[in-house]
C-alpha positions in Angstrom: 4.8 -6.0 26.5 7.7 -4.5 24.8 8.7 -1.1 24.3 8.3 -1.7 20.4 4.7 -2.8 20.6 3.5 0.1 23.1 5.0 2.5 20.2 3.1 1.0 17.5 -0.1 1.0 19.8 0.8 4.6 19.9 1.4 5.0 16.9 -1.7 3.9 15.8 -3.4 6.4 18.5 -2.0 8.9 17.0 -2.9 7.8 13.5 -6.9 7.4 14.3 -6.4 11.0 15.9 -4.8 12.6 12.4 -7.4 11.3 10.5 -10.0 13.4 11.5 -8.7 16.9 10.6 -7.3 15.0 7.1 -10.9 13.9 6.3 -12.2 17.2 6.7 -9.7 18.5 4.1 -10.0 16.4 1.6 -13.2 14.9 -0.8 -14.0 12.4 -3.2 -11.8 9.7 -3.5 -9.2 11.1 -0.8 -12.1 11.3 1.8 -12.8 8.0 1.3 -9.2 6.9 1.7 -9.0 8.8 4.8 -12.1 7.2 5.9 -10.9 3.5 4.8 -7.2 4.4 6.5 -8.9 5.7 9.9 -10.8 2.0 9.8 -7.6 0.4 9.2 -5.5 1.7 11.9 -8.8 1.1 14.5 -8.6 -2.3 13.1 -5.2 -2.6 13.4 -5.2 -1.1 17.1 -7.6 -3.2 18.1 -6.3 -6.3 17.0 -2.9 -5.2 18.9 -5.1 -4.2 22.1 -6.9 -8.0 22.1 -3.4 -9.6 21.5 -1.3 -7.9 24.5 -4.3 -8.6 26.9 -4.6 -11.7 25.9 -1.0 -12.1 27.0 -1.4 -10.5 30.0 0.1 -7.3 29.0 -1.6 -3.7 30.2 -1.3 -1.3 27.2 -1.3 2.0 27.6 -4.0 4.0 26.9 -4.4 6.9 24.0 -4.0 9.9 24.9 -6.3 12.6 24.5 -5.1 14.4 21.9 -1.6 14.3 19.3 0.1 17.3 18.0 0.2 17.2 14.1 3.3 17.8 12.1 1.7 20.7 10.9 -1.8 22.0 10.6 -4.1 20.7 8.1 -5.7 23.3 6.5 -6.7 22.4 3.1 -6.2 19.5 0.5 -2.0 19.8 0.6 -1.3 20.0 3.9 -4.1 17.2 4.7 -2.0 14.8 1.7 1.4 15.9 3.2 0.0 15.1 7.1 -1.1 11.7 5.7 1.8 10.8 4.4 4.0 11.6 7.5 1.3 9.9 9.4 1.6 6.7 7.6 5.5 6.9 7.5 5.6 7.4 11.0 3.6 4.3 11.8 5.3 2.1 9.3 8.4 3.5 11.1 7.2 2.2 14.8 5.7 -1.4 13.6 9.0 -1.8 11.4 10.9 -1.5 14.8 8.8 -4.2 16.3 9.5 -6.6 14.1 12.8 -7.9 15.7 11.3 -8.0 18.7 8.2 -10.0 17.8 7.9 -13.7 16.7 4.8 -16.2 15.8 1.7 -15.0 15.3 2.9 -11.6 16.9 5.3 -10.9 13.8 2.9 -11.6 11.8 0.3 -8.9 12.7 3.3 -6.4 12.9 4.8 -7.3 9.5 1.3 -6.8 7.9 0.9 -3.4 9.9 4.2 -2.4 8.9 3.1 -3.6 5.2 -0.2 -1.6 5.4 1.0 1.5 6.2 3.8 1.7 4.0 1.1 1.0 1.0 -0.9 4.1 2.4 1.8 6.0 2.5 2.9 5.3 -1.2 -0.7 6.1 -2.1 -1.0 9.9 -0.6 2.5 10.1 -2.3 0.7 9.6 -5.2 -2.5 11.4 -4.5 -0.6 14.5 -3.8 2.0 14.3 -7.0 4.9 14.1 -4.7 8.2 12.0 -6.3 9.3 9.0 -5.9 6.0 7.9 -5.2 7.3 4.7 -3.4 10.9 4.8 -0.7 13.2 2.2 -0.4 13.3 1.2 3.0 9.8 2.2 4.6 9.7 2.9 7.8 13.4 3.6 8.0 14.8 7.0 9.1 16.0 9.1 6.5 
């Protein structure tokens, strides 16, 4: 397994993890998204987990708990934790790509495409401008 797919599985650790404290921030239609993000990344790290051990590969566990960006206490911080979240996923599968090919680049292109979309959408949910990046995923 490469280095790039173990930090994408982590990343997605992490992001099931955040989701929790953001859903109890937020209501209406942004605790729904949260709910339908948290369901997307266990989908997505699940689909990753089946892959590698089909392949042989041991991944690595989560681990038992992720230190937040910062805390989440209330609506802003729980849009603003979201966001970083999502950028810092889309930031791990994006470096996986060139190391992927098949069927493999496939799952991480549509991970990396997934969370850049979520991302774009707590930008909007919390008013924050530009709304979309250029390069997702890429360090700024």
């Amino acid at each position: 397994m490469s280095g790039e797919l173990a930090a994408a599985l982590a990343a997605e650790h992490a992001a099931i993890f955040a989701y929790g404290p953001i859903g109890a921030h937020l209501t209406g239609d942004a605790a729904a998204g949260a709910r339908s993000a948290e369901a997307a990344h266990r989908t997505r790290r699940d689909a990753l987990l089946l892959q590698l051990t089909a392949e042989g590969a041991t991944p690595p566990p989560a681990a038992a708990a992720y230190a937040l960006p910062e805390p989440v206490t209330g609506r802003a911080a729980a849009l603003q934790v979201a966001i970083g979240v999502e950028d810092r996923a889309a930031a791990a599968w994006r470096a996986a790509l060139a190391a992927t090919t098949g069927d493999q680049r496939k799952l991480v292109l549509t991970a990396f495409t997934d969370c850049a979309l979520r991302a774009t959408r707590w930008r909007r949910a919390a008013g924050v401008q530009p709304i979309t990046v250029p390069f997702p995923g890429r360090p700024a």
